[in-house]
ROLUM-865102 format. One record per residue (C-alpha): residue in one letter; x, y, z. Coordinates in steps of 0.5 Angstrom, whole numbers, plus 500, padded with zeros to 3 digits. Layout:
BEGIN
AXYZ ...
This chain:
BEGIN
X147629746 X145635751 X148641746 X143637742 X136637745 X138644748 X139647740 X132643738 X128646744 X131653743 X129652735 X122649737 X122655743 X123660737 X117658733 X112658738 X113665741 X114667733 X110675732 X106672726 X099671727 X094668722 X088671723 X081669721 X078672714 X072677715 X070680709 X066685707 X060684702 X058689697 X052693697 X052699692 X058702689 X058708684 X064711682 X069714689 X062711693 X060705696 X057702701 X059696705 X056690711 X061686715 X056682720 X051688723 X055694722 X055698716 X060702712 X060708708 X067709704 X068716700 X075719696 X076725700 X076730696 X077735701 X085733701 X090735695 X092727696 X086724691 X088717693 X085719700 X080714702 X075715708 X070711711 X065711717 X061706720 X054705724 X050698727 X043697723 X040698730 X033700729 X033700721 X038706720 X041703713 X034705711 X032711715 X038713713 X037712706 X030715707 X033721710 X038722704 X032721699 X028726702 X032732702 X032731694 X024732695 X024737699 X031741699 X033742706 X035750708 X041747712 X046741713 X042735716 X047732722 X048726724 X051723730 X055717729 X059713735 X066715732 X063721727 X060727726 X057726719 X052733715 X049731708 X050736704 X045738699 X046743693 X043744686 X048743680 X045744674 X038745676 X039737679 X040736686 X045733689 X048731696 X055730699 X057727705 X061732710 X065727716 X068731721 X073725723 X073723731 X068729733 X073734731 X071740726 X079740724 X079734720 X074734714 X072729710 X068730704 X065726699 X064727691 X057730690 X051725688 X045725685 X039721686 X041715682 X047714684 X044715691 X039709689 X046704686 X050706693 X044703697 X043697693 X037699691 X039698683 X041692684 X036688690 X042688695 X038693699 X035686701 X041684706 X039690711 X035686716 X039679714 X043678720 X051677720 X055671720 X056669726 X049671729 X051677733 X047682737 X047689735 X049694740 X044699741 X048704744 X051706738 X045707734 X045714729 X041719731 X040725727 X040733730 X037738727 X042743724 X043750729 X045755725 X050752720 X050756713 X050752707 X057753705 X059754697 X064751693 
């Protein structure tokens, strides 16, 4: 009878410490997409996910996050829309708590274009870099086609505060020449 109680415990002990966990589902709520591009809200923060065409590996795919502190989804959207006015000379940096991120802009046949360039962890040896956009894809990544663009300012799930040291600021670019493909 002890042998078993001893082999029920020890059966019982095993499928308490087992290393499989169910976690809760958070998912991710689509705003735009165009093609290799979109971008996506989890709570407050948002993300931008990119096939990197800077790897010879096409099924790269790249992301970088940001709080919508202060309306950055939107400034940033602004930011983007304006440099296809008013063509800047350089790279527009921007500064994410976990990356480094310059808009690129180019002119492709007489049409200007923009192209995400992630320097991954701050570090100029790793290069993430997005297909080129034009202003309409721009538009249809932020939501603007489809009215998702709303869903900025709507809080979260739970209600969460941003944190706001963790805010996108941008740095104007020094010296940095345009490459060419």
């Amino acid at each position: 009878m002890r042998k078993i109680i001893l082999l029920i415990t020890c059966m019982f002990g095993i499928s308490v410490f087992s290393q499989i966990k169910v976690l809760k589902n958070e998912s991710l709520v689509e705003i735009g997409k165009d093609n290799s591009v979109g971008l996506y809200k989890k709570e407050n923060k948002f993300t931008i996910n990119y096939q990197d065409l800077n790897t010879s590996n096409l099924n790269t795919i790249r992301s970088f996050s940001f709080q919508n502190v202060d309306g950055d989804v939107s400034g940033l959207y602004k930011l983007i829309m304006d440099g296809f006015i008013s063509v800047p000379d350089e790279n527009v940096i921007l500064e994410l708590p976990n990356d480094i991120i310059e808009l690129h802009y180019e002119k492709n046949y007489g049409q200007p274009t923009m192209q995400f360039i992630q320097y991954i962890n701050k570090n100029r040896k790793y290069v993430g870099k997005s297909q080129f956009l034009n202003r309409k894809q721009i538009e249809k990544i932020f939501g603007k086609a489809n009215g998702k663009s709303a869903m900025y300012e709507k809080p979260g799930n739970n209600g969460a505060k941003p944190v706001s040291n963790q805010a996108s600021t941008a740095v104007p670019a020094s010296g940095n020449k345009k490459s060419k493909k």
